[in-house]
N, CA, C and O atoms as a printed pandas DataFrame, in Angstrom:
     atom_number atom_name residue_name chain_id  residue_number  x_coord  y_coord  z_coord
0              1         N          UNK        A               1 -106.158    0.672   43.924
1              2        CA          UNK        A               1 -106.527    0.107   42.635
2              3         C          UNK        A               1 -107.891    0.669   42.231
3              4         O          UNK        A               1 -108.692    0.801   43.157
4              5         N          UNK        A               2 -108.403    1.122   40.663
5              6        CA          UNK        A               2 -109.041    1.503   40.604
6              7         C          UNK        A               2 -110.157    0.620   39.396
7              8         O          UNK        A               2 -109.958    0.363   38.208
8              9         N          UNK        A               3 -111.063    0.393   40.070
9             10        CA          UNK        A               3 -111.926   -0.639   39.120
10            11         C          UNK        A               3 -113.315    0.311   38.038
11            12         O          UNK        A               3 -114.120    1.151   38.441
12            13         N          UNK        A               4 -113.129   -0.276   36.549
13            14        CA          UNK        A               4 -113.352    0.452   35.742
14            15         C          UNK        A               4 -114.615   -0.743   35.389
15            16         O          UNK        A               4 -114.504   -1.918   35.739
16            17         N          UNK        A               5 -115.731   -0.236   34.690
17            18        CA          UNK        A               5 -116.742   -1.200   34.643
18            19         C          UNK        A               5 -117.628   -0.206   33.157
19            20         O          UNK        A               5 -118.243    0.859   33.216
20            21         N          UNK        A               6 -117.392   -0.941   32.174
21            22        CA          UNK        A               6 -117.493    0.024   30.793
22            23         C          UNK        A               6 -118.784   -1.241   30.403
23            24         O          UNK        A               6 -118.335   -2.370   30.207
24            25         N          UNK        A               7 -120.307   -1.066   30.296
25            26        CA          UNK        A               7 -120.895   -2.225   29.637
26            27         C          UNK        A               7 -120.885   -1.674   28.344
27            28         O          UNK        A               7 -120.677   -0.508   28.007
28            29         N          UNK        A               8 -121.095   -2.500   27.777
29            30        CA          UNK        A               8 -120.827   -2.819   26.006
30            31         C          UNK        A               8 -122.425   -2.105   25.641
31            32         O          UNK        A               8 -122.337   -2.134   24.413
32            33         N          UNK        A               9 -123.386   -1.679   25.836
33            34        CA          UNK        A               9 -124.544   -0.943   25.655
34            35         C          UNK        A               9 -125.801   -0.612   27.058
35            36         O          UNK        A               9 -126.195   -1.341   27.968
36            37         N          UNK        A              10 -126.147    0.858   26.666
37            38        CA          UNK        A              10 -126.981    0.895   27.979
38            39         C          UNK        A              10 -128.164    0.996   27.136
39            40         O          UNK        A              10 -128.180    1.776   26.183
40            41         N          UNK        A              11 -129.229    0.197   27.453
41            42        CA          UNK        A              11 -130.600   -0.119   27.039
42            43         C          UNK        A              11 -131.802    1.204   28.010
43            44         O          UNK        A              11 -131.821    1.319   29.235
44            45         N          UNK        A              12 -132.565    1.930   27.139
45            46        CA          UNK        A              12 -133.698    2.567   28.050
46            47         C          UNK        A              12 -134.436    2.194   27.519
47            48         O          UNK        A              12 -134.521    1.926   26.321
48            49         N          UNK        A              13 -135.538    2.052   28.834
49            50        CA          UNK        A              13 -136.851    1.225   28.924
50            51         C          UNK        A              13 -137.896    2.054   29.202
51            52         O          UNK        A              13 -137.797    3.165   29.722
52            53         N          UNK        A              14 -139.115    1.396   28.779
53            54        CA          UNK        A              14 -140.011    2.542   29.358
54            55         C          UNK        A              14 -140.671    1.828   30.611
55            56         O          UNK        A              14 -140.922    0.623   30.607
56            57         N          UNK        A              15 -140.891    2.537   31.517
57            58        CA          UNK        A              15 -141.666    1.957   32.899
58            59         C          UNK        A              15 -142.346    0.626   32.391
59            60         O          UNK        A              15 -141.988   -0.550   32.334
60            61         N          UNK        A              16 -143.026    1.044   32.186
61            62        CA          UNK        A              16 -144.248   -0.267   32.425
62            63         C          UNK        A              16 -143.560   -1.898   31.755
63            64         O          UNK        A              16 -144.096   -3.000   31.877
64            65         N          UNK        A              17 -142.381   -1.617   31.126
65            66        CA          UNK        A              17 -141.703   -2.932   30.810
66            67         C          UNK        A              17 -140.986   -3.511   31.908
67            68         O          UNK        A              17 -140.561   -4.665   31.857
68            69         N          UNK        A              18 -140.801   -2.602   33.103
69            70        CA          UNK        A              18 -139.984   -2.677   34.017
70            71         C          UNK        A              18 -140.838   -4.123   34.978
71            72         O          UNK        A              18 -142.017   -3.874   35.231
72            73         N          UNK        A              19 -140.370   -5.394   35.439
73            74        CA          UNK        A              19 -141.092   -6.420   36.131
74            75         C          UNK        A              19 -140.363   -6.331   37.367
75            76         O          UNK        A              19 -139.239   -5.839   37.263
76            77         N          UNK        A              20 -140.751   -6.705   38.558
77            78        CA          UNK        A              20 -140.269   -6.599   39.839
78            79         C          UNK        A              20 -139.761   -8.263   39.453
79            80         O          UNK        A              20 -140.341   -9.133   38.803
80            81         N          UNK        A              21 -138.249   -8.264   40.255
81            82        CA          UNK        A              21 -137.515   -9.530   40.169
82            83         C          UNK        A              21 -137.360  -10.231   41.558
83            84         O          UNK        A              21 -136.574   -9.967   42.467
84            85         N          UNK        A              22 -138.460  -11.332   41.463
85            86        CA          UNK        A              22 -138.735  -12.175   42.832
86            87         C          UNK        A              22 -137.859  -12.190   43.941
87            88         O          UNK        A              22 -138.094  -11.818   45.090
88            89         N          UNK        A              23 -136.617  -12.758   43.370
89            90        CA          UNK        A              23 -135.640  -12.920   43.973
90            91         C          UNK        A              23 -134.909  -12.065   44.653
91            92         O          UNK        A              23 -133.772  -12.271   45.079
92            93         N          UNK        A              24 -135.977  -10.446   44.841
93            94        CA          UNK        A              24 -135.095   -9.508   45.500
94            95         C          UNK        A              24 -135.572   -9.894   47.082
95            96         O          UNK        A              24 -136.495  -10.615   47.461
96            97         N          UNK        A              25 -134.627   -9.168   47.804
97            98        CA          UNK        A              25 -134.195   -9.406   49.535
98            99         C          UNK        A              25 -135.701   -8.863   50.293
99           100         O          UNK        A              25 -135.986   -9.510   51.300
100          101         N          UNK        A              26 -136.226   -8.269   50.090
101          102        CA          UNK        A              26 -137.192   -6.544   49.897
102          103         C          UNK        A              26 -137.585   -6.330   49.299
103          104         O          UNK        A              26 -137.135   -6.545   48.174
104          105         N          UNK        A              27 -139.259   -5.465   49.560
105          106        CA          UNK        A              27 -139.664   -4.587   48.806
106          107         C          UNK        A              27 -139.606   -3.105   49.546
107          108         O          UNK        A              27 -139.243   -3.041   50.721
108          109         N          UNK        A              28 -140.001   -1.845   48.762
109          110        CA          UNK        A              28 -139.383   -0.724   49.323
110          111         C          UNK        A              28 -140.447   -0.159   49.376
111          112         O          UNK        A              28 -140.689    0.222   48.231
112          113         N          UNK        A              29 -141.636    0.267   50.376
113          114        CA          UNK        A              29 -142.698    0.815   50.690
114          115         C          UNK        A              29 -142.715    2.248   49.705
115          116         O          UNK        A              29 -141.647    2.791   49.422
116          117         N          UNK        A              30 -144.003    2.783   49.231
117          118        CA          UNK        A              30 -143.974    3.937   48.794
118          119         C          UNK        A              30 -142.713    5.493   49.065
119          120         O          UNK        A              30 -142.017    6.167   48.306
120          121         N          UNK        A              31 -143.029    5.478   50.853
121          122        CA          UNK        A              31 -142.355    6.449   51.756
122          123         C          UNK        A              31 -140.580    5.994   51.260
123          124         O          UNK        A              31 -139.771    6.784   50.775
124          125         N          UNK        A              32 -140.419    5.022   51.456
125          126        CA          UNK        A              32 -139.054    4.638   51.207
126          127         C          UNK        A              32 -138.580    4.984   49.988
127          128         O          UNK        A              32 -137.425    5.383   49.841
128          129         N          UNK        A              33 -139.666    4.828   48.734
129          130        CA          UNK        A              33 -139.138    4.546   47.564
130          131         C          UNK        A              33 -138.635    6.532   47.312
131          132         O          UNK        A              33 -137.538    6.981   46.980
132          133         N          UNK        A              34 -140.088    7.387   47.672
133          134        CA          UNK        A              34 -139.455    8.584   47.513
134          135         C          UNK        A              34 -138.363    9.558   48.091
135          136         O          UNK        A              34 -138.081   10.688   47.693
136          137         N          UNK        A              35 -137.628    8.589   49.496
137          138        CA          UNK        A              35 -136.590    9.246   49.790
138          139         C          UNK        A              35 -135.180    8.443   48.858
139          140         O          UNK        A              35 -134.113    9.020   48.651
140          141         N          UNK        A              36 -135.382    7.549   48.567
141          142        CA          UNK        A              36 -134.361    6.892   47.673
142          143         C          UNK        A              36 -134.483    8.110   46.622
143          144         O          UNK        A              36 -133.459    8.710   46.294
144          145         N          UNK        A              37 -135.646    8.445   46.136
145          146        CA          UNK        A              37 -135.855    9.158   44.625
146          147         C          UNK        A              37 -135.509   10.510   45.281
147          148         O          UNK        A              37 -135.106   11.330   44.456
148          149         N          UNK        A              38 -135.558   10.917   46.447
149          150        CA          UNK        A              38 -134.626   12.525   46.778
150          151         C          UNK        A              38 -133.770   12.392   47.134
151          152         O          UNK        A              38 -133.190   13.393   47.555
152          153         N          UNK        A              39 -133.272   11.423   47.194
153          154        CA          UNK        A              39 -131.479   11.375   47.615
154          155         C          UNK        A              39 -130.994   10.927   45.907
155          156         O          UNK        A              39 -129.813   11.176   45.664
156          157         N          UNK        A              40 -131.470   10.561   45.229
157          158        CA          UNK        A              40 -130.859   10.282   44.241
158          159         C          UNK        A              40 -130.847   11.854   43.295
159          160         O          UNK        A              40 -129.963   12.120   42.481
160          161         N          UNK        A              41 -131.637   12.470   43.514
161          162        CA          UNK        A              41 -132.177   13.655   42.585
162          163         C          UNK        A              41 -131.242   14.522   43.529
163          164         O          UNK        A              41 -130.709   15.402   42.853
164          165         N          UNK        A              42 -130.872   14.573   44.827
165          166        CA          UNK        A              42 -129.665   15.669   45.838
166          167         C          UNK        A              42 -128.401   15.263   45.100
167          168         O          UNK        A              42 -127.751   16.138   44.530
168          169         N          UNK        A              43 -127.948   13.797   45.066
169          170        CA          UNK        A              43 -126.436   13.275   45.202
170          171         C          UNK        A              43 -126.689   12.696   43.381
171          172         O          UNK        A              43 -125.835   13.039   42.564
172          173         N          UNK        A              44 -127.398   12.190   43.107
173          174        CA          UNK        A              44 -126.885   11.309   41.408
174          175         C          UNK        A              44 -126.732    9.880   42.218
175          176         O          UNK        A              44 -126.796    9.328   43.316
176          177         N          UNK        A              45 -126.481    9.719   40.823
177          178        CA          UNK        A              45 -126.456    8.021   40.907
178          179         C          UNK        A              45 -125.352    7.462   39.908
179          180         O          UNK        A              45 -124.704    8.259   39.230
180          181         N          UNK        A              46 -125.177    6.342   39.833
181          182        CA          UNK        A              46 -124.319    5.621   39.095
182          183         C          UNK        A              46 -124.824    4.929   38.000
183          184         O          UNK        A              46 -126.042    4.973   38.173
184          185         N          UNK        A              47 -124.492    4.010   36.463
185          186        CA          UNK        A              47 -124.674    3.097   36.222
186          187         C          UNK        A              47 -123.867    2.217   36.066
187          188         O          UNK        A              47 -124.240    1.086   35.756
């Protein structure tokens, strides 16, 4: 089965509107954040 996920508008933001949301599990140390940002820039990403 193949699940399809179409949102009705994609909104861009500029950084600095961006707020960290309390309720996350984690935070992601600098070192962490830039291998997330080279694996995303090797493989892509989704929205």
């Amino acid at each position: 089965m193949d699940l399809v996920f179409s949102p009705d508008r994609i909104e861009t933001w500029p950084v600095d509107r961006l707020r960290p949301y309390a309720g996350n599990a984690k935070m992601h140390g600098e070192d962490q954040v830039a291998k997330i940002a080279a694996s995303m820039a090797k493989f892509g990403w989704t929205v």
